[in-house]
TIFIRO-139453 format. One record per residue (C-alpha): x, y negated, z. Coordinates in steps of 0.5 Angstrom, whole numbers. Each point is the difference from the previous one (the first is absolute). Last residue first. Example, Ala and Ser with C-alpha at 12.3 -4.5 7.8 and 13.67 -1.06 7.14 Angstrom:
    px    py    pz
    27     2    14
    -2     7     2
//
This chain:
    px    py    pz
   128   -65   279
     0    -7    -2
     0     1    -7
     4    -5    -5
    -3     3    -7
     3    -3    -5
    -1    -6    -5
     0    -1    -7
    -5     7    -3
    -2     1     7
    -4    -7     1
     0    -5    -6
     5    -5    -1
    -2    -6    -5
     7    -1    -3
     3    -6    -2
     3    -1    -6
    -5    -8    -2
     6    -4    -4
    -2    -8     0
     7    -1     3
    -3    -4     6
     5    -5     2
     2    -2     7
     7     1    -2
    -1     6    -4
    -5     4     1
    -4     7    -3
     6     3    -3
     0     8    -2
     2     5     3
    -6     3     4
     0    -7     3
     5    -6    -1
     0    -6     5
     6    -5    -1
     4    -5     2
    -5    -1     6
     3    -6     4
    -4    -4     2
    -8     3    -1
    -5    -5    -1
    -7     0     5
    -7     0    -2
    -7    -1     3
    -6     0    -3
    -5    -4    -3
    -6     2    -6
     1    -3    -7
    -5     4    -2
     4     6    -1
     6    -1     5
     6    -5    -2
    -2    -6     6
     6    -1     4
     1    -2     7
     7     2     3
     4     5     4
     6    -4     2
     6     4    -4
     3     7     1
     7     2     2
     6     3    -3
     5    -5     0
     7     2     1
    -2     7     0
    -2    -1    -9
    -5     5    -2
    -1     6    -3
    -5     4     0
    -2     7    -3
    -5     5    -2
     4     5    -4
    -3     6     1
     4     6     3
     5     5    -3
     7    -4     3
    -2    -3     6
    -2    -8     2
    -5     3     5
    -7    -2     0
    -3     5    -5
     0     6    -2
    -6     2     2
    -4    -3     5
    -2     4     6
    -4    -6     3
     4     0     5
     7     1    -3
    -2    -6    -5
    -1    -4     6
     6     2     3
     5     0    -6
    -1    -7    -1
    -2    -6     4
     3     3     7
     6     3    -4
     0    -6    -3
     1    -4     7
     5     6     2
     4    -1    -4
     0    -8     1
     1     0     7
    -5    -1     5
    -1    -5     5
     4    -5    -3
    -5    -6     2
     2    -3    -7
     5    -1    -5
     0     8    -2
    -5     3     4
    -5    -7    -1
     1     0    -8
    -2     8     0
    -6    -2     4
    -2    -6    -5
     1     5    -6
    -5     4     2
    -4    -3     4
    -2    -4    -6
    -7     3    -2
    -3    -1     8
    -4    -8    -5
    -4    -2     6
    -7    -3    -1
    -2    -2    -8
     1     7    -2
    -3     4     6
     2     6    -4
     4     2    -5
     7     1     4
    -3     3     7
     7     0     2
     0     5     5
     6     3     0
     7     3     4
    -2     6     2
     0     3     7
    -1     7     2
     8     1     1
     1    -5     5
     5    -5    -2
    -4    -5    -3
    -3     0     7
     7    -3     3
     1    -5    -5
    -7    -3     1
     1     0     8
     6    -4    -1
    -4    -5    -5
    -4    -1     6
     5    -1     5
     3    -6    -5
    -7    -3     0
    -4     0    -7
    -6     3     4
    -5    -6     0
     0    -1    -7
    -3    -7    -2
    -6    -1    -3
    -1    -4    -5
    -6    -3    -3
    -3    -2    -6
    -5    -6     0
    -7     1    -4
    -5     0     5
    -3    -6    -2
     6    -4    -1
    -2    -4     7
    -1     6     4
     6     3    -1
     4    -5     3
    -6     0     6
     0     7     1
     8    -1     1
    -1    -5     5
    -5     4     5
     3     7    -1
     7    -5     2
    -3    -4     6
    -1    -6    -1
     4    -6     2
     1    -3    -7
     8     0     1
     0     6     3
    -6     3    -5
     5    -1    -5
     7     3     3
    -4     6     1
    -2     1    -7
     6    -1    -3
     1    -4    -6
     2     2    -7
    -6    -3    -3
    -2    -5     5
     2    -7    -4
    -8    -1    -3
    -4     5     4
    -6    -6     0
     1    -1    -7
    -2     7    -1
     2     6    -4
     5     3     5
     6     5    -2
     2     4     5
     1    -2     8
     4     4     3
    -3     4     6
     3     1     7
    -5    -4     4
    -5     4    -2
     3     6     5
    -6     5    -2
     3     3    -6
     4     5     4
    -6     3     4
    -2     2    -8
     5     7     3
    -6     3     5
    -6    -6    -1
    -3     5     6
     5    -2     5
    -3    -7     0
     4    -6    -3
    -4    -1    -6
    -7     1     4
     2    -6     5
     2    -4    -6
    -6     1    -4
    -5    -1     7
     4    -6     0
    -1    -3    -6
    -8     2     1
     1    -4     6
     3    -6    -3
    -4    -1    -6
     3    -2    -6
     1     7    -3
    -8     0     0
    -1    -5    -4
     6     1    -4
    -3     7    -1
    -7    -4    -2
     3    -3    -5
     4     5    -3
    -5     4    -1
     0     6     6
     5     6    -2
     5    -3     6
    -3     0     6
    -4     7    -2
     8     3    -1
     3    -4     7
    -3     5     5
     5     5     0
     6    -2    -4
    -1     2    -8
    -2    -6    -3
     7    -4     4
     4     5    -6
    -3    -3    -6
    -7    -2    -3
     1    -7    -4
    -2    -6     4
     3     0     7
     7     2    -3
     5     4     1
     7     2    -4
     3     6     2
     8     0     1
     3     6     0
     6     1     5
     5     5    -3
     1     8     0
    -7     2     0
    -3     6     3
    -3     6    -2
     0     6     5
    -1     7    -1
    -4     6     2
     3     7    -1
    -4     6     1
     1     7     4
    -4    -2     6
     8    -2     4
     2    -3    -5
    -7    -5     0
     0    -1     6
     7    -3     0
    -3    -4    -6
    -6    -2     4
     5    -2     6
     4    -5    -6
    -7    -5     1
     1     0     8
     7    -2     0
     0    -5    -5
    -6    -3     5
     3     0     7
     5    -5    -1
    -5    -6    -2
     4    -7     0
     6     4    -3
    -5     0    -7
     1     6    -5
    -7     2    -4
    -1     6    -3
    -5    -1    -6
    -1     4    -4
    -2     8     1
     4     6    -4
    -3     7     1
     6     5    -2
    -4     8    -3
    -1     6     3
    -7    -2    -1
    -4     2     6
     6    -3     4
     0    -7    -3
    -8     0     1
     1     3     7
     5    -5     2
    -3    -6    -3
    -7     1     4
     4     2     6
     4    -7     1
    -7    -3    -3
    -3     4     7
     5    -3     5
     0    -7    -3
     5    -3    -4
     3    -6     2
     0    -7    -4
    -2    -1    -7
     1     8    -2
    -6     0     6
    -5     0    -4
     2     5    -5
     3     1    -7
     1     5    -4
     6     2    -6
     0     8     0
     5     3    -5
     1     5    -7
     6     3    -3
    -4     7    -1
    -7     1     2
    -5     4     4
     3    -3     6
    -4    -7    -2
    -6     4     0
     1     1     7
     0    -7     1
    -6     0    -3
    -3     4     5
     2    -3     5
    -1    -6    -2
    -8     2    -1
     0     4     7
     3    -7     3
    -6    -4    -2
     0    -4    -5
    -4    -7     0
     6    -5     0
     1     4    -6
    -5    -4    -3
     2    -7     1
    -3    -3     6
    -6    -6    -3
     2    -7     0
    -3     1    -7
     6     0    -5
     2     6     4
     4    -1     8
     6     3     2
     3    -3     6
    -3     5     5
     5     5    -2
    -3     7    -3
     5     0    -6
     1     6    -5
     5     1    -5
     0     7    -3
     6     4    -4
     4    -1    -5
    -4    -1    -7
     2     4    -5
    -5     3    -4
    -1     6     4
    -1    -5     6
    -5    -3    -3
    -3     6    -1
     0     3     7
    -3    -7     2
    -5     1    -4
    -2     7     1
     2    -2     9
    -6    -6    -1
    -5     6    -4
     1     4     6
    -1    -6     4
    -7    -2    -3
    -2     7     0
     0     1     7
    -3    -7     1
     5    -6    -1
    -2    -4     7
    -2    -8    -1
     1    -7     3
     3    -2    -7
     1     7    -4
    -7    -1    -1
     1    -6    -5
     2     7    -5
     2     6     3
     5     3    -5
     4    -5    -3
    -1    -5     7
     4     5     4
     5     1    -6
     0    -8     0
     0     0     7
     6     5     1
     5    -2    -4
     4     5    -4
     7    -2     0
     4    -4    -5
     7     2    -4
     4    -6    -3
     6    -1    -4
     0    -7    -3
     0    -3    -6
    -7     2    -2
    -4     2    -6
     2     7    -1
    -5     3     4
    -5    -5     3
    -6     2    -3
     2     7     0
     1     0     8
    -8    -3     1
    -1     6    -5
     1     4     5
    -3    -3     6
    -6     1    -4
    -5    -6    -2
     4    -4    -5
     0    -7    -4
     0    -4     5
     4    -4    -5
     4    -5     6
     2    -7     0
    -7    -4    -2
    -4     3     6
     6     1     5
     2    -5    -1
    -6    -5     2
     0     3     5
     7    -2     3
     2     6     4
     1     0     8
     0     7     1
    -7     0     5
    -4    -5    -4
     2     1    -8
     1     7     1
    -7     0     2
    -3    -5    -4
     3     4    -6
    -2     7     3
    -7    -2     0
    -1    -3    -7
     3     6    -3
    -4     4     3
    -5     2    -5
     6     2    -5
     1     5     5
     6     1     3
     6     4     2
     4    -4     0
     2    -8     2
     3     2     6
     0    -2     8
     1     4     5
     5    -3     3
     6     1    -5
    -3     2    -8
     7    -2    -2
     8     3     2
     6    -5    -4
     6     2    -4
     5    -5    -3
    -1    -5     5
     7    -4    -1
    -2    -7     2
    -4    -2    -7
    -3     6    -1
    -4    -1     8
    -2    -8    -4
    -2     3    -4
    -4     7     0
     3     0    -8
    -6     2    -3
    -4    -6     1
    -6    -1    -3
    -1     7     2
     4     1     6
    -4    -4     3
    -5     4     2
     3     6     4
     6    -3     2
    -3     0     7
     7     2     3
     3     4     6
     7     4    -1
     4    -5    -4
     6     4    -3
     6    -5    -3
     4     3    -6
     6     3     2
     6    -5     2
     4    -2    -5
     5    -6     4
     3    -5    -3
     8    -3     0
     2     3    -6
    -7     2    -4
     3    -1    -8
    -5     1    -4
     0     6    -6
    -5     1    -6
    -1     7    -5
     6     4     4
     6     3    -2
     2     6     6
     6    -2     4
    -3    -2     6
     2     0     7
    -4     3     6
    -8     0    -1
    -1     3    -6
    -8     3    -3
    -4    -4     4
    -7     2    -3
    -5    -4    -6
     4     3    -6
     7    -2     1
     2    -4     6
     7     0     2
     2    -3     7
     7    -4     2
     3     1     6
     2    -5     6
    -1     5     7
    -5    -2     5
     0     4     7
    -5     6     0
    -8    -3     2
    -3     6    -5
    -2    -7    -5
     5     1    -4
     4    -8     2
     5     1    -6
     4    -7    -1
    -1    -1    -7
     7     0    -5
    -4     1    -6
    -7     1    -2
    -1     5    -6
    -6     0    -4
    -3     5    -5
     6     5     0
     2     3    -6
//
C-alpha cells in the first residue's frame, strides 16, 4: 500500500521536460508511481490544476544556528525549500572549543548578521567536533541540509586568538588538515573559506581566514579532493564587483587541486556595468581549462536590504563609512551633521573602490521606513529625493537629518538600481550560461535586513505571471535538479521513481511570496524578517508532510546529509 498519492498533478520532474498531468505514489519516503495510480494508498488529494515540482535546492544558507529553535529553516520550508547547503563563507558553528563559544558567537553575530541573543539562548553548544555538531542535529529537523566545513572555526580550533593576524606552524596545519579530514569522514561537504574585505569578527578585527595565505588553501583544497561528494564555497574581494587577476588564480588552483567544483556568491547583473558579468564567468573559463570548475551564484529576483545609520548594515561596509558609523550616536550625529565630513562620505561611496556598494550612494532613491520621531511624522513611505526638494536640501543632507531626529533608528530602503528591462535581459542571458546557478539567499542571516528566503516562489511567479523570461520547466529545473547535480546530491531534485520524495506543490495562478515583514519569534525576542508563502499547497520532505497552506505540520523528516554516504562525487577532471 502506498503511503500517499496526490492525483492529477501537473508534473514539472525538474529535469526541463515538458510538464504532463500525473499521479505520484509515495511509499517509504521515495517516489514509488509517477504516472496512474491503481494501487491503494493510506491518504489521497485531488492536485487537478497544481503543479509537483521537486523539493526546492537553496545553495547558500546560514542555517547553521537557527535550525535549532527552528527545525524548519522557515520562512525557506515555507516557499518550497526542501534541501539547503550551510556552513557558507566560511563562517560554522564546529569544530570548537568550549573556550571560544563567546568568540564565535560575537562573531556570526557581527558578520552574518545573527541576533546575539539568539544565538546564546537557541542553540546547546554542546559539541566540540564537527561530528558531533552533525549529531546534535540528526533527527531533529524538518529539513534536508548538508554544511561545509568553515574555515575560521577550523582555524580558531586549532590556532587559537593566533589564528587572527597569525600563521599556523608546521604542526599547526598538519593538525588543521587531520581535523578537516575528520569533519569530512563525518560527513561534512567540503570547505568554506572567505578573504573578502567585509568580514570582520566581533572585534572590528578581519576574520581569521582573511589571514591564510594561498599555501594554506591550497593545501585544504587538496584535502577537499581526498573526499567523496564534497565542494569548495569561498568568498573574495572581488565577488562584490570584479575579481582581481590574482583572486581569479587563487580560486582556480584551489578548484583544480581539489578536482572538485568551487562555488562563490554573489554574481551581481546590472546593464549600467556590462563589463562585470563578463569578468567574474573569465574565472570559470580558466577554471575548465586548468582542470577545475568555478561556479557563480546569482539570484533570480531584486532583494531588498533594509539600511539604517544606527544598526550595523551594508553603508558599514563602504570604504570610509565604518569609523562614521561605530561612533556613539551622539557623536556620529555630530559627525553626520557636518558637511565635509557628508562629503568626503559621499565622495568615497561613489569612488571605484566602493565596487558594487557604489549603488547605494544615490540617497535621493531611498524609502523611508518606519520612523519614530514626531518630527518624522507622515514620511514613512516617502521618497527621499521628493523630501529634500521640498526642504531644499540635498538628499544625504535630508535623509541624515530624518534619521537624526529618531536617533538613528529610521529604517531605510534603498531602491534597486538595476530593475531596468535591459538588466532583466542580461539577467536571463547569464542564467544560461553553464557556470551559473540560481541561489544565494544567504536564508538564516542578516535577519532583521533582507529576508532572499523567497525567490523561489517569487521567481517562479514572475516566469508564469511575470516578465516571462523563462519558462516554468526550466525555472524548476534552475531551482531543483541543477543545484542537486551540483553537489552531488542523491536521488534528489527530480520527481523520478526511486528518488526521495522532497516535493511541492503549488497553485500556478497564485505562487508568490508576501512583504517580507518585522517579526519577533527569535530567542529572546530578538526581530527578524519574514515573508508568508502564496500559493504553496503543501511541502513534503523525504515523504512525509512538512506544510500545509503556510502550516508547519509538527513532523521533523529531514535529513542532515552528509559528504559520501548523500552525495557523490562531481569532479572536475
Amino acid at each position: 500500500m502506498l503511503d500517499h498519492v496526490i492525483k492529477g498533478a501537473t508534473v514539472v520532474d525538474g529535469t526541463g521536460a515538458p510538464s504532463c498531468l500525473a499521479d505520484v505514489g509515495i511509499r517509504d519516503g521515495r517516489i514509488a508511481v509517477v504516472g496512474t495510480v491503481t494501487e491503494e494508498a493510506r491518504t489521497t488529494e485531488d492536485a487537478t490544476g497544481l503543479v509537483l515540482a521537486p523539493g526546492f535546492v537553496d545553495p547558500h544558507t546560514h542555517y547553521d544556528a537557527q535550525l535549532f529553535w527552528d527545525p524548519y529553516a522557515t520562512p525557506s520550508l515555507n516557499h518550497g525549500v526542501t534541501t539547503v547547503a550551510a556552513g557558507n563563507c566560511g563562517f560554522t558553528l564546529a569544530p570548537l572549543k568550549p573556550e571560544d563559544g563567546d568568540y564565535i558567537r560575537r562573531m556570526m553575530s557581527k558578520v552574518e548578521g545573527m541576533s546575539l541573543v539568539a544565538l546564546e539562548e537557541g542553540a546547546p553548544w554542546s559539541w566540540r567536533t564537527f561530528g558531533e555538531y552533525l549529531d546534535a542535529l540528526e533527527g531533529r529537523i524538518a529539513v534536508n541540509a548538508g554544511f561545509m566545513v568553515g574555515h575560521c572555526a577550523l582555524r580558531r580550533y586549532v590556532m587559537g586568538a593566533d589564528a587572527v593576524g597569525g600563521q599556523p606552524s608546521e604542526e599547526q596545519l598538519a593538525e588543521m588538515l587531520r581535523v578537516f579530514h575528520e569533519a569530512m569522514e563525518a560527513g561534512a561537504w567540503g570547505l568554506s573559506t572567505t578573504q573578502s574585505s567585509t568580514h570582520s569578527d566581533g572585534d572590528g578585527r578581519p576574520v581569521a581566514s582573511r589571514h591564510a595565505l594561498p599555501a594554506e588553501l591550497i593545501a585544504l583544497s587538496r584535502a577537499v579532493g581526498e573526499h567523496e561528494g564534497t565542494q569548495i564555497e569561498a568568498i573574495v574581494a572581488g565577488c562584490l564587483d570584479q575579481f582581481s587577476d590574482a583572486e581569479i588564480d587563487l580560486f582556480v588552483e584551489m578548484s583544480a587541486a581539489a578536482g572538485r567544483p568551487l562555488n562563490w556568491n554573489v554574481l551581481t547583473v546590472d546593464a549600467a556595468v556590462p563589463e562585470r558579468v563578463p569578468r567574474q564567468l573569465h574565472a570559470s573559463e580558466r577554471a575548465r581549462k586548468a582542470g577545475g570548475r568555478i561556479v557563480a551564484l546569482t539570484m533570480p529576483i531584486l532583494t531588498p536590504m533594509n539600511m539604517s545609520l544606527g544598526t550595523f548594515c551594508a553603508l558599514n561596509l563602504i570604504p570610509g563609512w565604518g569609523p562614521v558609523l561605530a561612533l556613539p550616536v551622539p557623536e556620529r550625529i555630530e559627525k553626520l551633521r557636518d558637511p565635509a565630513v557628508r562629503a568626503e562620505m559621499l565622495r568615497r561611496a561613489e569612488s571605484k573602490e566602493a565596487g558594487v556598494f557604489r549603488r547605494l550612494a544615490n540617497f535621493g532613491r531611498y524609502v523611508i521606513g518606519d520612523t519614530y520621531s514626531e518630527a518624522n511624522e507622515g514620511l514613512s513611505g516617502r521618497v527621499v529625493r521628493d523630501i529634500a526638494q521640498e526642504r531644499g536640501q540635498d538628499p544625504f543632507h535630508c535623509l541624515v537629518e530624518i534619521c537624526a531626529a529618531d536617533d538613528l533608528r529610521t529604517v531605510l530602503w534603498p531602491m534597486p538600481t538595476d530593475n531596468d528591462p535591459a538588466s532583466w535581459t542580461l539577467r536571463a542571458e547569464t542564467w544560461a550560461h553553464e557556470d551559473v546557478l540560481l541561489g544565494g539567499s544567504d536564508a538564516g542571516a542578516h535577519l532583521d535586513r533582507m529576508c532572499g528566503a523567497p525567490y523561489t516562489t517569487r521567481f517562479l511567479g514572475d516566469c508564469l505571471r511575470g516578465r516571462r523570461l523563462t519558462t516554468l520547466e526550466q525555472a524548476v529545473k534552475m531551482l531543483t535538479d541543477d543545484p542537486a547535480r551540483l553537489f552531488g546530491l542523491r536521488e534528489r531534485g527530480r520527481i523520478q521513481e526511486g528518488f526521495h520524495a522532497d516535493l511541492v506543490l503549488f497553485d500556478p495562478e497564485r505562487i508568490d511570496a508576501g512583504t517580507a515583514t518585522l517579526v519577533h519569534d527569535l530567542p529572546g525576542d530578538s526581530p527578524r524578517l519574514d515573508s508568508k508563502a502564496i500559493g504553496v499547497r503543501a511541502v513534503w520532505v523525504n515523504g512525509v508532510e512538512a506544510i500545509r497552506d503556510d502550516v508547519v505540520s509538527g513532523a521533523v523528516p529531514g535529513t542532515v546529509l552528509r559528504s559520501g554516504r548523500d552525495t557523490a562525487t562531481v569532479s572536475t577532471r
